[in-house]
N, C-alpha and C positions, 0 to 999 in steps of 0.2 A: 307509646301513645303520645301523642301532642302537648298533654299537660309534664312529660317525662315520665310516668310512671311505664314501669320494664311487666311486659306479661311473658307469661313462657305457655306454652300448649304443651301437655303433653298426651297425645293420642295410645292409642291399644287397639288391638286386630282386629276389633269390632266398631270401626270410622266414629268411635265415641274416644273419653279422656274426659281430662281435666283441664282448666285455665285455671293460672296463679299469679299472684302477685310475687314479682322476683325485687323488685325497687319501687322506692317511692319516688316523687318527684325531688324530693330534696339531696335526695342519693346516697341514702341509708338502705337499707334490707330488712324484710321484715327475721322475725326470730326462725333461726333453722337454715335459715340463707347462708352461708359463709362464703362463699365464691362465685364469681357471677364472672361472664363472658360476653361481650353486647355484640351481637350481630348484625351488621345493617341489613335490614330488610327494603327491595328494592322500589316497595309499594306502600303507600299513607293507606292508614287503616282507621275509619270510625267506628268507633267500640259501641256495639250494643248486643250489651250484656243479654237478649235475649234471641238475640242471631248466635248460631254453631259455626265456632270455627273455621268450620268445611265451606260455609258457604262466603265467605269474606276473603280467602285467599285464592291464589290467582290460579291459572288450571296447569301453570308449568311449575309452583310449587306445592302445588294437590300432588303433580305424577313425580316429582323427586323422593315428595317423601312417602308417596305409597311403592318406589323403587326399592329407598332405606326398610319399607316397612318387610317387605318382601323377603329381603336379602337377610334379615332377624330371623323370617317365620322360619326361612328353611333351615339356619342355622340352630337354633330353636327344636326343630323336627328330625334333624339328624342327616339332613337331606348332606348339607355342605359342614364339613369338620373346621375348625376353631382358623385351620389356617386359610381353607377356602374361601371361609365369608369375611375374614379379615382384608384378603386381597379384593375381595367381590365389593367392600364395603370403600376400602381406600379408592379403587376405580372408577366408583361412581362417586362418590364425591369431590376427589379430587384429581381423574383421568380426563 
């Protein structure tokens, strides 16, 4: 966020989740936090806390992470074995 404070999303198969606080602006962590990763995100984001997640991000990182989400569900279902979705997971992230 703008003031520094770190949010994380984290979604579930049903385009619901949670949002958290990962940092504050000082650049401490709240309790439970031990390790933190900062990703830039390519786009300014104003937070209100009464908008869904879904609808604030942009519609080419909606389809990446409903790709990641996908590429879980089957591994998850039995569709793709541990070493499938690993490769399935690395190529689209990083292919």
């Amino acid at each position: 966020m703008d003031d520094g404070t770190g949010l994380c999303h984290i979604s579930d198969l049903n385009d619901e989740g949670r949002t958290i606080v990962v940092s504050y602006p000082d650049g401490t962590m709240p309790d439970g936090i031990n390790d933190l990763t900062l990703i830039n995100v390519p786009f300014s984001v104003d937070y209100d806390s009464n908008t869904s997640i879904e609808n604030i991000l942009s519609p080419e990182v909606r389809e990446r992470m409903s790709k990641t989400n996908l590429i879980l569900e089957e591994y998850e279902t039995g569709m793709l074995d541990e070493r499938e979705a690993g490769e399935a997971l690395f190529n689209h992230l990083f292919g």
